[in-house]
Structure formats: structure tokens, C-alpha cells
N, C-alpha and C positions, 0 to 999 in steps of 0.2 A: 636534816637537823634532828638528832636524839629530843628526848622529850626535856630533858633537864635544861639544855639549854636554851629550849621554846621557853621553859618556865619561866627561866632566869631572863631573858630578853622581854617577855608578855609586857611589865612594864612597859619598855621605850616605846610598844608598838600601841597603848591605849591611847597615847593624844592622837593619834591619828585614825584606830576605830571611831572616836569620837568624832572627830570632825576638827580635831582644832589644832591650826595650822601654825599656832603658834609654840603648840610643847613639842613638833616636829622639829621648828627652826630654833627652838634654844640652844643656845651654846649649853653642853654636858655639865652637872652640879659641880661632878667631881669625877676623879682618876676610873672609879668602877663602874661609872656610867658609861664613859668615854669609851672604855676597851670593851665594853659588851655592845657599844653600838658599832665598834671597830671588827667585832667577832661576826656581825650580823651584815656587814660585808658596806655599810655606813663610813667607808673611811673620811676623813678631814681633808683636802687639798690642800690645806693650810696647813699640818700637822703631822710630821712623821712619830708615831710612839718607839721609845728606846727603854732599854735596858741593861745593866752592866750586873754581872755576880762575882764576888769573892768570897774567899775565906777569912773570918774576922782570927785575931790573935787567941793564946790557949786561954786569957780570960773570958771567952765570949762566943765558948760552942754551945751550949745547952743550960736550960732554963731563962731566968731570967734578966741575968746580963747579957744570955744572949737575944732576948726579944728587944731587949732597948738598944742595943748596936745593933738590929737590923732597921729596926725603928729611924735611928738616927740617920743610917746611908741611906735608908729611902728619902725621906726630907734631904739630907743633905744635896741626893744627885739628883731629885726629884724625874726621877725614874715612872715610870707609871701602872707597873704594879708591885707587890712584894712578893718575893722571892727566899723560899727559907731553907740552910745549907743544912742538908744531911751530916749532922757531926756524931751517929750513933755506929760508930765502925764496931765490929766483931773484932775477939782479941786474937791474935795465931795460936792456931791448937795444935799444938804440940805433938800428936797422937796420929797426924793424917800421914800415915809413912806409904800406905799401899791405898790402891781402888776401892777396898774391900775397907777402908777404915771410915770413909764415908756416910758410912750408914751407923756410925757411930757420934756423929755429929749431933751436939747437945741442941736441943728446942729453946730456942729465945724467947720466953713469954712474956707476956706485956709489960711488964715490971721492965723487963728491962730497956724499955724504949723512955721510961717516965720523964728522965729528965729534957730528951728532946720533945716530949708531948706538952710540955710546960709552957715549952719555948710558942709549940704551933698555938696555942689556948692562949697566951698573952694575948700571940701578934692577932687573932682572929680576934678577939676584942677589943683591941685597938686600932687594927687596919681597917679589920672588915666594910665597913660604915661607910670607908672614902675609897678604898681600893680594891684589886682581888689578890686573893691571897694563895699561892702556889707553894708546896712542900716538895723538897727534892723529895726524887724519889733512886735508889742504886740498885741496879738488877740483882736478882739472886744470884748471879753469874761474876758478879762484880765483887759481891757480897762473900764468896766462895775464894776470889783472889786474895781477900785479906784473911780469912781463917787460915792460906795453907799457902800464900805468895803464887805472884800468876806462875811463873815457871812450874812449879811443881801441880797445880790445877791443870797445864794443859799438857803437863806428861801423862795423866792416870787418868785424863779425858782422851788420852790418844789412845793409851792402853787397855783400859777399860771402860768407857762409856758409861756402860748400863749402870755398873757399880756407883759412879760418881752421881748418878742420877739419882740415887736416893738421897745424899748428902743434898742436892740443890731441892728436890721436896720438901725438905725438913728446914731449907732456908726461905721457901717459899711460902710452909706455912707460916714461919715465925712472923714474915711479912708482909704478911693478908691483915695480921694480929692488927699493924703498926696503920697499915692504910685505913682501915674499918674506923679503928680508932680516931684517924686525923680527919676524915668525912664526918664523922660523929662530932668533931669539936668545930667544924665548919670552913674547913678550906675551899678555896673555889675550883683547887683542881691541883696537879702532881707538874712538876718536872721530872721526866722519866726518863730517866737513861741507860744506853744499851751499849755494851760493848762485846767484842767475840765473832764479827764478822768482818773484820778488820785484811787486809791484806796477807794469805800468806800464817793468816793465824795459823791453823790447823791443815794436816794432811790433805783433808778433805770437808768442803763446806757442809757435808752430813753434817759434821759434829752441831756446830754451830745451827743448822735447821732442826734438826733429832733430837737435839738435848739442852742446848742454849734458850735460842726461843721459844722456844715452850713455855718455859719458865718466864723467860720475860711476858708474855702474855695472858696469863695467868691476874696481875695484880691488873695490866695494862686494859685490859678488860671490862674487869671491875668497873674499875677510876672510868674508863667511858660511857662506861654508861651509867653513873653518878656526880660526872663531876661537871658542871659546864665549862671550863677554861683549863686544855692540859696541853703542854709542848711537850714531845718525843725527841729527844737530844740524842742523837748518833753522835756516840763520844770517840773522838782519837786520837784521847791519853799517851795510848800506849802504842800506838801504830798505825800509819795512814791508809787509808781506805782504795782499794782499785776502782770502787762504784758502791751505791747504795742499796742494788738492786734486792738485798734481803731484809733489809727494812721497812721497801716502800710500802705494805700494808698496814704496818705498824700502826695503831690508833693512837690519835693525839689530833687536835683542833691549828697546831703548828707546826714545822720542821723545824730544830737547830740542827746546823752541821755544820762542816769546813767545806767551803766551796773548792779548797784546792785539794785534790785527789791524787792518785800515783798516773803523772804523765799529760796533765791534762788541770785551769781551772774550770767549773762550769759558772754560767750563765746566772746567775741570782735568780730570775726567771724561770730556768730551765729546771732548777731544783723544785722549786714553785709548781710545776708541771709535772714532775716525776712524782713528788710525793703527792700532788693534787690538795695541796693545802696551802695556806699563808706559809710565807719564808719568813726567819728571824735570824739574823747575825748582818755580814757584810763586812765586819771588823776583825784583822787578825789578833787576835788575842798575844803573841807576840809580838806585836809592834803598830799599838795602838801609837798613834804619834804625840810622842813624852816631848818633845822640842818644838813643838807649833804654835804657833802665836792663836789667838781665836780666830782670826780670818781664815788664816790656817785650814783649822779643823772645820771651820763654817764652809771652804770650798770641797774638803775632803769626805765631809758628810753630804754636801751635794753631789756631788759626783758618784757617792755609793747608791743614794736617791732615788738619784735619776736611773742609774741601770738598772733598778730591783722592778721587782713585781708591784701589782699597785696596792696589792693589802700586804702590808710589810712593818716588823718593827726591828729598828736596827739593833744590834749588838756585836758579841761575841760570837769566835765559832765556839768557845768554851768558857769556864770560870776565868777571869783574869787574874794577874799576879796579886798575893795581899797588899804589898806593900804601895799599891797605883795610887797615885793622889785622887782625894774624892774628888776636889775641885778640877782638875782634870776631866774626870769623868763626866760632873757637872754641866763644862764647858760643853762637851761633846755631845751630852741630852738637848742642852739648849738651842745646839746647833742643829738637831733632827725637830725637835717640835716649831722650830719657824721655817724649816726647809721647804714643806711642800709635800706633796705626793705626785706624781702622774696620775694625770686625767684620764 
């Protein structure tokens, strides 16, 4: 256990330095008590924790309509921690025609993150108090496919490497700027996501070991060893995965993934064991079941439950669609926190 998150836990562990056997057996005050006793390996048998993310509508990407729609799905789906959507994309730079243009790539300085830092500074004095608070976070890699569209990033990463590498240093730094910053206003930790190791991406997994992660690792680092509560999200957006195996060190206190892979689903478990951390999802993100009655969803979240690992919180293998009903969603939280865990 890093030190930050002995800090952040010391609390729950003083009634019991003490002697008193009753602040051990209290039911948790609230949501961020709950998931830091759940982090500290204290799960609920009574209580599976869930969570669902979307993207809210173009009213309600950054500043402060979007703290109060994030505000509102939390309450509404009563979800158990919050979760805040990266909506500061780079704009297409026009300019990225060769390998060598890369290094030409403009520095994003803090300024330009403001109005999503708005957004994280609401929800952190509003959430804080009762919840924990996670900030997306989107690789420099990722960050690199919207300046110049994936297609044309992984020709002049095939062509060039080294060249392109300057171009994700300059995105790396801009994104040290933005992380420092959201620590500094008090988040409890990042959703970090990673893509580029995907099946079949690249000629060769070099690219992706030699110039990809690096870069991811770089913020991911940091965030570890500052932040007590961060999930490392194997994203695939863009293309399904043969295996995780260039992931698995990846730091982060969770796994998200897609249990189904190319040829093969695994084990909820087994994910569990490979990354040597909590598992989070169980749900396909396309076909959450829109036509189920609550019994419904109440045996279908049992049955996901029951085959997971015993410190688990169910969701997604990805963001969900915007347009999902919250209540929906609702239904499906309510049906993980009376479900149970394995013993």
C-alpha cells in the first residue's frame, strides 16, 4: 500500500487502534467512506459498489453546468463515486502532414484546460465531503489521435517513430500541467486511459512499448503515487484486444476492460489475477439490457456477482451511450448494492 493511501484509510483504521469495536462495526457515514474501506480490501457481503459513465449533451461539457449534470447523475443513479468526463479535446492541426511536423506541435498551457478545471473545483467541493472524486484522464497517445486523426498518427508512427515522439512529449507535457493542477484542486485520483496496444494496431508491438507507453506512464506515475483511488481503463474504442499482456503493470488501484477479447471471453476473475488488482465492469456497454423488467436486471446483475472476484465493482467495459436512461441505470446500481458479494 503507497503512503497516500495508508493516509487516506488511517482514519477507518483509528476505531479499531483504539479499541472500539464499535466504529469498526458501523455501517460507512457515507459513499467515500464506503469505497476507501472497500479499497482497503473491507468489502460489504451485503453490497456490490457500481458505476455507470457517460457523456452529458454540448450544454454540459466544462465548467459549471457541467459540475451540476455530473452532480445530478450521481444522485440520480446513485452510483458510488463520481466520475468526471474529460471534455478538453485538442483541436486538428492542420500542419501534421509528415513525421517531422510533430515537433512542431503547439504546448497547451494551463490556460487552456480552465474551463474543464472549473468543472473538477465545483465537483471537488461539492462531492468531496460524501464521495471520491475521479477525473478522466486520455493518454498523450489518444490526445495525439485527435490533433492529426488515428489513421494518419499510426502511419508517421509506423514511418517515423522517433519523430512522432517529440510531438507526444509536448503532449505530455501540456498534461502533467492539467494533472498537477487537478491534485492541487483535490481529486481523489484519475481514470486513466490507454489505448495503442490494441490488436493488430501496429506492425510491430515495439511501437506501442518504445513510444506509446512511455508516454502513458509518465502522468500514470505521478497520479500513483499521489492519488489514493485511480482505475487504469484498457480502452477498445477503436479495436479489440488479442490479450492485455502490455498493460498488466500498468498502475492504477483497479482494472476497467472488455472481458471479451479476439477469440476467447475471460474469466471476471482471471482478469482480476492478471492485472493483480480489483476488476470493474461485467457489463457490455452495448447491451446493457434496455428491455428488462427490474427482476430482470436484479437476476442479471446476480449472476454477473456471483462469477466476479470478491472485491469488484460492477459497471461498464466503457462509457455508455448518452442517450441511456438514468433510471435505467438506477435500476441496475440498486440491483448490485442489495446483490451481495462472495464470501
Amino acid at each position: 500500500m503507497d503512503r497516500r493511501t495508508f493516509l487516506a484509510l488511517a482514519p477507518l483504521a483509528s476505531g479499531a487502534l483504539l479499541g472500539s469495536r464499535s466504529a469498526v462495526a458501523a455501517a460507512p457515514a457515507n459513499k467515500r467512506e464506503r469505497m476507501l474501506r472497500w479499497l482497503a480490501g473491507k468489502t460489504d457481503p451485503g453490497y456490490t459498489p457500481a458505476a455507470f459513465f457517460l457523456h452529458f449533451g454540448p450544454q454540459y461539457k466544462t465548467g459549471s453546468s457541467a459540475a451540476k449534470r455530473h452532480l445530478e447523475f450521481f444522485r440520480a443513479t446513485d452510483m458510488d463515486f463520481v466520475k468526471i468526463q474529460f471534455e478538453q479535446t485538442y483541436d486538428r492541426q492542420p500542419n501534421l502532414n509528415t513525421p517531422a511536423d510533430w515537433a512542431k506541435l503547439k504546448l497547451q498551457k494551463l490556460d487552456f484546460y480552465e474551463d474543464q478545471l472549473q468543472t473538477v473545483r465545483e465537483l471537488v467541493r461539492e462531492a468531496k465531503k460524501d464521495a471520491l472524486v475521479l477525473m478522466t484522464l486520455y493518454s498523450p497517445y489518444m490526445c495525439a489521435g485527435h490533433c492529426a486523426t488515428s489513421p494518419l498518427l499510426h502511419r508517421h508512427l509506423e514511418e517515423n517513430p522517433e519523430a512522432v515522439k517529440r510531438g507526444l512529449e509536448i503532449l505530455t507535457e501540456s498534461q502533467m500541467l492539467f494533472v498537477r493542477a487537478c491534485i492541487k484542486a483535490g481529486v481523489d485520483g484519475f481514470y486513466m486511459s490507454t489505448q495503442g496496444s490494441e490488436a493488430k494496431q501496429f506492425s510491430t508491438p515495439k511501437i506501442f512499448a518504445n513510444y506509446v507507453k512511455p508516454s502513458d506512464l509518465v502522468a500514470m506515475k505521478e497520479i500513483s503515487a499521489s492519488c489514493p483511488f485511480n482505475i487504469v481503463h484498457v480502452c477498445d474504442y477503436n479495436a479489440p484486444y488479442s490479450d492485455y499482456s502490455a498493460t498488466l503493470d500498468y498502475p492504477g488501484h483497479v482494472v476497467n476492460c472488455n472481458p471479451k477479447v479476439i477469440g476467447r471471453e475471460l474469466p471476471l476473475p482471471e482478469i482480476s489475477k492478471m492485472f493483480k488488482r480489483p476488476y470493474m465492469g461485467g457489463l457490455d456497454r452495448h447491451s446493457l439490457p434496455a428491455g428488462a423488467t427490474p427482476q430482470q436486471l436484479g437476476d442479471e446483475v446476480q449472476r454477473v456477482v456471483k462469477s466476479a472476484p470478491r472485491q469488484f465493482i460492477l459497471g461498464a467495459d466503457c462509457t455508455v451511450a448518452g442517450d441511456t436512461d438514468w433510471k435505467r441505470l438506477r435500476q441496475i446500481i440498486d440491483a448490485a448494492h442489495r446483490s451481495g458479494q462472495k464470501s
